[in-house]
Each structure stands twice: as C-alpha cells, then as structure tokens.
C-alpha positions in Angstrom: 10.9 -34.4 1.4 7.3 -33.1 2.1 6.3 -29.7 0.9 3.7 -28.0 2.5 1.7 -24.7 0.5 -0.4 -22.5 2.6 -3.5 -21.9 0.8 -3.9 -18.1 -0.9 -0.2 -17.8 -0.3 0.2 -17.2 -3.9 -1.8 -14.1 -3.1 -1.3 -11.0 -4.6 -1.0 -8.2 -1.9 -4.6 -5.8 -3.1 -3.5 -2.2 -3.3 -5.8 0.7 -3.0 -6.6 1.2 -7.0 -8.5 -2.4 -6.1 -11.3 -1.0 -3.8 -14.5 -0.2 -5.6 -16.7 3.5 -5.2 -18.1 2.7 -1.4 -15.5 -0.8 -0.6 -13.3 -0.1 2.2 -10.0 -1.9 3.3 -7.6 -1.5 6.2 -4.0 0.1 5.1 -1.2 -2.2 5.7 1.6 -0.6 4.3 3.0 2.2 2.5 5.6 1.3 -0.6 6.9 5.1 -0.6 10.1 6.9 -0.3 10.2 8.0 3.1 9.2 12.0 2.3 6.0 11.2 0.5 5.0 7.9 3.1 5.4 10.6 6.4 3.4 13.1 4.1 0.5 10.4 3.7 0.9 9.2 7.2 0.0 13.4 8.5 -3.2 13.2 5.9 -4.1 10.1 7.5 -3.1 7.2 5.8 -1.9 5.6 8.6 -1.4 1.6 8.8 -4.4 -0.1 10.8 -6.7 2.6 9.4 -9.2 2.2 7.1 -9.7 3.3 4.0 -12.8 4.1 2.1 -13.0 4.4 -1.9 -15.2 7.2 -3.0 -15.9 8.6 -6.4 -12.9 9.0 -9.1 -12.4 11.6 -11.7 -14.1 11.2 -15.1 -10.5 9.8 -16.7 -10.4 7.3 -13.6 -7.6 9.4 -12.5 -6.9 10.7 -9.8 -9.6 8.6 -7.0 -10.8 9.9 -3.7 -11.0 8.1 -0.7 -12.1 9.0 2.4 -9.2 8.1 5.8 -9.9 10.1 9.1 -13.2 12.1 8.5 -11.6 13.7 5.2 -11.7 13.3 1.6 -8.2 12.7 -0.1 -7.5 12.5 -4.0 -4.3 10.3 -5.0 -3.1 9.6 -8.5 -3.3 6.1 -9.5 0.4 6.1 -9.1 0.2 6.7 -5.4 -3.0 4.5 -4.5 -0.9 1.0 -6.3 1.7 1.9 -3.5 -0.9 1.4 -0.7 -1.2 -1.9 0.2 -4.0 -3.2 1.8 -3.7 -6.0 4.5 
C-alpha cells in the first residue's frame, strides 16, 4: 500500500488575527453561528473579498480591518473565526 501526502496539507487554515497592520488576505469562510456570520456578511465580510489589517487598539484588542471601503473593529474572538483561504 502506497501512501501519498500532498505537500502543506498539514496546513493550518490562517485566520484573520494572523494578518499584520497593512497584510491583506481573501476571506474564505466564516466559523459563526448563523446570526452573527449574516451580520458580518451585511458589513462586508463576504467570502471572496478581501480583507485588509489595519491598526489595533493599544491592548491588541479589538483590530480594525478595512473590507468594502469601510473600517471595521472585531474582537480577537471574532477575527480567529475568519478564515482566510
């Protein structure tokens, strides 16, 4: 029996608390209860879109990032639920 691993399948999926100030990365999906995922979806946080870090409180907590022309601030909660593609 031959087994076969796909390099970087071992991957860990990057979420959006990964992104540095100015780094931007394309939504893939959002790991939320279905109230709070369509309420992200309306700001903008839609998958295929990208997603730009900005700057982050002094605490580190919550972080802005920029989706659709606007600025939005998520806890650190919310933005390891966002995972990039």
């Amino acid at each position: 029996m031959q087994v076969i691993f796909k390099k970087g399948s071992s991957k860990k999926a990057k979420n959006l608390t990964e992104l540095k100030p100015g780094e931007a990365g394309v939504l893939g999906k959002l790991d939320l209860p279905d109230d709070d995922a369509q309420r992200l979806m309306e700001m903008g946080f839609v998958p295929g879109h990208s997603i730009t870090r900005g700057l982050s409180a002094p605490g580190g907590d919550p972080r802005v990032f920029r989706v659709d022309g606007s600025e939005v601030a998520l806890r650190r909660e919310t933005a390891l639920r966002l995972i990039l593609r």
